[in-house]
ROSE-4610 file (N, C-alpha, C; in Angstrom, 1 decimal, always signed):
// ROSE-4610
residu = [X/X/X/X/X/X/X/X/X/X/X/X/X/X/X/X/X/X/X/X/X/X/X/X/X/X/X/X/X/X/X/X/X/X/X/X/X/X/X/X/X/X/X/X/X/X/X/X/X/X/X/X/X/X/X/X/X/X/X/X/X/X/X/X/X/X/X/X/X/X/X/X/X/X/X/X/X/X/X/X/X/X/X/X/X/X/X/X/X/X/X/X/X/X/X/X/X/X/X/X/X/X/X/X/X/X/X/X/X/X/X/X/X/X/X/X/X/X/X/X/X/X/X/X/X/X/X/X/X/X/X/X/X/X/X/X/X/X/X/X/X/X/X/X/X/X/X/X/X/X/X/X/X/X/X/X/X/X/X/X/X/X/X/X/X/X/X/X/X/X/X/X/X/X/X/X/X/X/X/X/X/X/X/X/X/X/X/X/X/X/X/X/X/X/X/X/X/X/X/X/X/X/X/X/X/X/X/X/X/X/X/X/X/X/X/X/X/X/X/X/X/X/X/X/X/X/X/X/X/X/X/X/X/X/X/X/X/X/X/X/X/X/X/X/X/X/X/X/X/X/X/X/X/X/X/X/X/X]
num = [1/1/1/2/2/2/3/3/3/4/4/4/5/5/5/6/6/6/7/7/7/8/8/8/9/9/9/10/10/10/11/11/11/12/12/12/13/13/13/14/14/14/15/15/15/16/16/16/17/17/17/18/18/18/19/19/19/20/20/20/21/21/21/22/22/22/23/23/23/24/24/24/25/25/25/26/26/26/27/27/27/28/28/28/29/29/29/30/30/30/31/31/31/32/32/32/33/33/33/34/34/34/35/35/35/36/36/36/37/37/37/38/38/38/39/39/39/40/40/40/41/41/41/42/42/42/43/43/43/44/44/44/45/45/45/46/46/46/47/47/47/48/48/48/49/49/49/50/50/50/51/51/51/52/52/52/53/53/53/54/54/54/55/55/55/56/56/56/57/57/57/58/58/58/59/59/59/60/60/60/61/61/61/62/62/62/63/63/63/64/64/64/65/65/65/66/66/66/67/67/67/68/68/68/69/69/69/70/70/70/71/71/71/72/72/72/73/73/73/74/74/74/75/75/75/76/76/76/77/77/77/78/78/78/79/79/79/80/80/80/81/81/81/82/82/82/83/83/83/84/84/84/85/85/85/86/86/86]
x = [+124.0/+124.4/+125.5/+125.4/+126.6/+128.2/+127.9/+129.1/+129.7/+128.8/+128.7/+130.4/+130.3/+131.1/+132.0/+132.6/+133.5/+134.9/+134.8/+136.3/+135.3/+134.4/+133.6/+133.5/+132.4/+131.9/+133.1/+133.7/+134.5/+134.1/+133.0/+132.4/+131.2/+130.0/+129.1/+128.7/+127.5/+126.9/+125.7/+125.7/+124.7/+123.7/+122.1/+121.4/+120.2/+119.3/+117.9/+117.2/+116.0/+114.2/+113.7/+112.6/+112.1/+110.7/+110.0/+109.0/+107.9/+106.5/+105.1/+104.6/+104.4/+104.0/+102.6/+101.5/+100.3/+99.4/+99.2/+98.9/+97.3/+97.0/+94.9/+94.9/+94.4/+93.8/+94.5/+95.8/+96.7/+97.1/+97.0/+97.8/+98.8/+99.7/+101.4/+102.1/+101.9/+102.4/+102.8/+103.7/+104.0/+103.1/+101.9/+100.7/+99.9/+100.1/+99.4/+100.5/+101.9/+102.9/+102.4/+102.8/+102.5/+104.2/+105.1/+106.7/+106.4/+105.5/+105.3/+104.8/+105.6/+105.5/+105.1/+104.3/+104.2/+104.7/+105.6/+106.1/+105.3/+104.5/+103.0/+103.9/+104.9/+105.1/+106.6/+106.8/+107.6/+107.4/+105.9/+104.8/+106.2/+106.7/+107.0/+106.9/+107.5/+107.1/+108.1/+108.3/+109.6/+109.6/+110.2/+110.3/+111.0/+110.4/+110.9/+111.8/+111.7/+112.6/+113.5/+113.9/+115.4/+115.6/+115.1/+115.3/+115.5/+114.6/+114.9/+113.1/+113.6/+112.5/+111.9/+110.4/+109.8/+108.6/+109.2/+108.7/+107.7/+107.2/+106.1/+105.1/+104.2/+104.2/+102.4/+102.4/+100.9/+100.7/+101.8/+102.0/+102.1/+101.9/+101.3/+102.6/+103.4/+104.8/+105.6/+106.6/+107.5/+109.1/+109.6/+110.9/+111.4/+112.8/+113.7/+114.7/+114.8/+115.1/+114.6/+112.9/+112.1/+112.7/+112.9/+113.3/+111.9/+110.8/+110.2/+109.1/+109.8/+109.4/+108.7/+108.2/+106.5/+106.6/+105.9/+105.9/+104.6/+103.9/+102.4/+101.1/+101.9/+101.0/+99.8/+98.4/+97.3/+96.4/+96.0/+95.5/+94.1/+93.1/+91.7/+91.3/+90.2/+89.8/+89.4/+90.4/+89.4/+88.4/+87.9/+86.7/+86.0/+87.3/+86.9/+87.1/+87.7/+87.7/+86.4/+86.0/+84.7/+83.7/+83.3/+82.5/+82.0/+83.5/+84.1/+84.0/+84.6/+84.9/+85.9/+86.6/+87.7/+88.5]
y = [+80.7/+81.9/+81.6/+80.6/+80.1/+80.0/+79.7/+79.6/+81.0/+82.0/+83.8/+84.2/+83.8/+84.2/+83.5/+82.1/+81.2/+81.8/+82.9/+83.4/+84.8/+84.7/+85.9/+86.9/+87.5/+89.1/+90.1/+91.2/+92.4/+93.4/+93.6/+94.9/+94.7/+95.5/+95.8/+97.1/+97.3/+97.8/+98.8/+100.3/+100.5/+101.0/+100.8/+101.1/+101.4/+102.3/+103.0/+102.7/+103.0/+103.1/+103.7/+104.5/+105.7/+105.1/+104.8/+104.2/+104.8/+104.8/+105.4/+104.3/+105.1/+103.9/+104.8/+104.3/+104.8/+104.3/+105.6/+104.7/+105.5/+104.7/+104.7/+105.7/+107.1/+108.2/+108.3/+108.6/+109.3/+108.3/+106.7/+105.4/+105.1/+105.7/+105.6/+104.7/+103.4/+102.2/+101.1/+100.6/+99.3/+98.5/+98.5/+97.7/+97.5/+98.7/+99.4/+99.2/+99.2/+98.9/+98.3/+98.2/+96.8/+96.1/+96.3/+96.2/+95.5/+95.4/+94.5/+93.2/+92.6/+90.7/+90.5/+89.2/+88.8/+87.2/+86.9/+85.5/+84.6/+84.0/+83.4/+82.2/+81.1/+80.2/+80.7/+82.0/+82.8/+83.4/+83.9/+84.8/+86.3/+86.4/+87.6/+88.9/+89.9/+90.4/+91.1/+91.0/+91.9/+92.8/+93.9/+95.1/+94.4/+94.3/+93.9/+95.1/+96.1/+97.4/+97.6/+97.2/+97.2/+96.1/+94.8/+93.9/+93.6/+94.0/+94.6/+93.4/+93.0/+92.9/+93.8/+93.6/+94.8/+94.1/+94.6/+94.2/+94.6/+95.7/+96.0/+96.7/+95.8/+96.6/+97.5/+97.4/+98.2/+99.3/+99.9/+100.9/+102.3/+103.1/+104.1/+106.0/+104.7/+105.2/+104.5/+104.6/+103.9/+103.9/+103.2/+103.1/+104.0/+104.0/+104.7/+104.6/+103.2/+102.9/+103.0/+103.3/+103.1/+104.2/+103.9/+104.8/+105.4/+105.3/+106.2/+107.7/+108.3/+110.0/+110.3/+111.6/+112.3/+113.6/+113.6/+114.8/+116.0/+115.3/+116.1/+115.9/+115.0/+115.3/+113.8/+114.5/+113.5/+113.2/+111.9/+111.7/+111.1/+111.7/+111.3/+112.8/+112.9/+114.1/+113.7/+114.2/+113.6/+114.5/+113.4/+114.0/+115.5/+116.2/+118.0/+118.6/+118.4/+119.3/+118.9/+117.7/+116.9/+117.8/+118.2/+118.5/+120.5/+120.9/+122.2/+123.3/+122.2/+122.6/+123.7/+125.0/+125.6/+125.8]
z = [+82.6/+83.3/+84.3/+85.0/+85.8/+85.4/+83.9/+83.3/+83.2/+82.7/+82.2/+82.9/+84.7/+85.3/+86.0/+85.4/+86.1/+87.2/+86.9/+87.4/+88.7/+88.6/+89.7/+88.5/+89.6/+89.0/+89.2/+88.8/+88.4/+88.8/+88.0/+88.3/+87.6/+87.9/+87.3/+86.7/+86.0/+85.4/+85.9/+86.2/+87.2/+86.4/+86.9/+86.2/+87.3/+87.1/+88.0/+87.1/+88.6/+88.2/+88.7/+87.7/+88.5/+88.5/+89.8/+89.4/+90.0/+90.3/+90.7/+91.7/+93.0/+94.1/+94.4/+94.4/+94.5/+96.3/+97.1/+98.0/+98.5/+99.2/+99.0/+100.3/+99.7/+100.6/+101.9/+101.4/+102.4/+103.5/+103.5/+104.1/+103.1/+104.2/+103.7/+104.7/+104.3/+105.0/+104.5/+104.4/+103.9/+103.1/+104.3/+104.3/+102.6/+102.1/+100.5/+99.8/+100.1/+99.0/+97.9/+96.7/+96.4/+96.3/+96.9/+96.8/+97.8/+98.5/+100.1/+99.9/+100.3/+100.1/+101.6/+101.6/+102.6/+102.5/+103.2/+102.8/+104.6/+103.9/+105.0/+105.5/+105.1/+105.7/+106.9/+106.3/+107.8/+108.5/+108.1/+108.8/+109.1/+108.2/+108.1/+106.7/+106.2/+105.2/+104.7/+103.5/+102.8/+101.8/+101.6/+100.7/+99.5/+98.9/+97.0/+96.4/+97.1/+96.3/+97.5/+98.7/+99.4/+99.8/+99.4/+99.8/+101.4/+101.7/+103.4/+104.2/+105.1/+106.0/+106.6/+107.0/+107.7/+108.5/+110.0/+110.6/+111.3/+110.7/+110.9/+109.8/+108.5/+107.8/+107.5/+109.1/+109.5/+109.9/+110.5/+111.2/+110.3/+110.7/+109.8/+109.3/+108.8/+108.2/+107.2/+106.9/+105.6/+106.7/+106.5/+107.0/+106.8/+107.5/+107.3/+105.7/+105.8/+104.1/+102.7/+103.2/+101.8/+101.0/+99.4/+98.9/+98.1/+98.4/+97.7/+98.2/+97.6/+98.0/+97.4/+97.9/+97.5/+97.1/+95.9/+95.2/+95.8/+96.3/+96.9/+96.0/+95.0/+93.9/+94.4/+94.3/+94.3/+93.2/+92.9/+91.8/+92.7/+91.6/+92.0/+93.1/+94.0/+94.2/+95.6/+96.8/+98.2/+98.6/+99.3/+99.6/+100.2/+100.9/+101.5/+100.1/+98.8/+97.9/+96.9/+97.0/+95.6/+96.8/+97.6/+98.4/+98.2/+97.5/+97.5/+98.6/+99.8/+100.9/+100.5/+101.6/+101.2/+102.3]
């Protein structure tokens, strides 16, 4: 592959992913990503989908960078509607 580009890259080729981030009963945090690495010998943690550090990934939000957005849609049944609270 080194060889692929002896003279540099030009341009590239653009290409998306539309992907499903699932997170446990309404914790929307880094913390449940599964895009959240924790790299232990830096004792710090990185986003796999912006290649971004995060430095806080407990706190009970998504950055300003995260690119993943919410449809409203819930899978599985919490617990005030299995109850048939209204």
């Amino acid at each position: 592959m080194a060889n692929d580009f002896k003279n540099g890259v030009l341009w590239f080729t653009k290409g998306t992913a539309n992907i499903q981030v699932n997170f446990p009963e309404d914790k929307v945090m880094c913390q449940y990503c599964p895009f959240c690495r924790s790299e232990n010998d830096l004792k710090r943690f990185w986003c796999r989908l912006t290649n971004s550090m995060i430095y806080n990934p407990f706190i009970p939000e998504l950055p300003e960078n995260c690119p993943v957005e919410f449809t409203g849609e819930i899978i599985g049944t919490p617990p005030e509607k299995a109850k048939g609270a209204k």
